[in-house]
N, C-alpha and C positions, 0 to 999 in steps of 0.2 A: 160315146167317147171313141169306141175303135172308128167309126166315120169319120170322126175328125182326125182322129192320126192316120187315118189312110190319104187324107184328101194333102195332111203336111207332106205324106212321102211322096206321093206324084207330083206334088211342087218340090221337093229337094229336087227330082231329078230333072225337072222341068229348070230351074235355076242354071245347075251344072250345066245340062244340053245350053242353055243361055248363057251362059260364059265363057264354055267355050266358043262357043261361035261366035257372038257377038261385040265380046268386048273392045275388039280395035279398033271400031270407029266409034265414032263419037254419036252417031242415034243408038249404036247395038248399046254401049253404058247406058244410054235410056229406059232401052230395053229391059235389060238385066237390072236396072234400079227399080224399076217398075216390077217387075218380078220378085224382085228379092222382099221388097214391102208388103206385095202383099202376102208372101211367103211369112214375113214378121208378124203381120196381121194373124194369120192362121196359128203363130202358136204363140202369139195372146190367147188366143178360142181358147187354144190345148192346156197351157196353164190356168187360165179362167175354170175348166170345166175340174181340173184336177182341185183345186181350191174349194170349188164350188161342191166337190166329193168331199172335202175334206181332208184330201189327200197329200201327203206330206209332200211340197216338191221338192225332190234333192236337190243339193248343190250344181251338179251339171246342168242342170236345166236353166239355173241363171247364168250358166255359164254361154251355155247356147246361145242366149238368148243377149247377150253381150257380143259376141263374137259377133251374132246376126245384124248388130247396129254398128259394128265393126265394118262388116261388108256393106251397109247400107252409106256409111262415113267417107268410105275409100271410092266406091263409085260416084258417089256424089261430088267427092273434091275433083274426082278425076273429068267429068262433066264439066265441069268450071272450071279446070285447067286446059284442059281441050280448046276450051274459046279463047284462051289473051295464046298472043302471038308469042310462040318458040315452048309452047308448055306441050308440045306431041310427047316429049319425053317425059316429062312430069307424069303425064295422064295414063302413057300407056306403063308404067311403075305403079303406080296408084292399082290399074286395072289387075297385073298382075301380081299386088298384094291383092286383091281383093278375091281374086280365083285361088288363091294359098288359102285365105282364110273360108273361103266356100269347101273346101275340101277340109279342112280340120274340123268347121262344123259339121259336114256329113259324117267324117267318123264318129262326132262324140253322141251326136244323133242316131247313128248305128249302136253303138254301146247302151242306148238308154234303154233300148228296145230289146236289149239283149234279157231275158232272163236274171234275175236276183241283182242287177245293176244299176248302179245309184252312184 
């Protein structure tokens, strides 16, 4: 299990490094949607293996895990706003919801990990 929540946290920060740099054009959103997925990917693993312990998942954890289809939602509309003509402003809003809510999941993804927190 700690393998795999090591391998989440080098993509949290792998994400962030990706959002911020990437998100104002329109392949860096690809980027970072790509990133963020299989970021999502890995903590299905994480909750899979906590399930599969047995282990109770707290409520943050589907919080997370909401948020994280959140960012997944925002880059993706912003990708397809980017392509119809006069949507640069749509997209690049979109993008930066989407880096707000990358940074509210890394906090609550820092709290999970925190000792006695749930």
């Amino acid at each position: 299990m700690s393998v795999v929540l090591e391998i989440h946290l080098v993509l949290a920060f792998l994400v962030a490094l990706c959002a911020v740099v990437f998100s104002w054009t329109p392949n860096g959103r690809r980027v970072v949607n790509a990133v963020v997925a299989l970021q999502f990917v890995v903590g299905l693993v994480v909750a899979a293996v906590m399930g599969a312990r047995h282990m109770t998942i707290p409520p943050a954890v589907w919080l997370h895990l909401l948020i994280a289809l959140g960012v997944l939602a925002c880059y993706g509309m912003a990708m397809r706003a980017g392509k119809r003509a006069g949507g640069a402003t749509l997209a690049l809003t979109l993008s930066i919801i989407g880096i707000g809510l990358i940074v509210i999941n890394i906090v609550i993804g820092w709290r999970l990990t925190m000792p006695g927190a749930a």
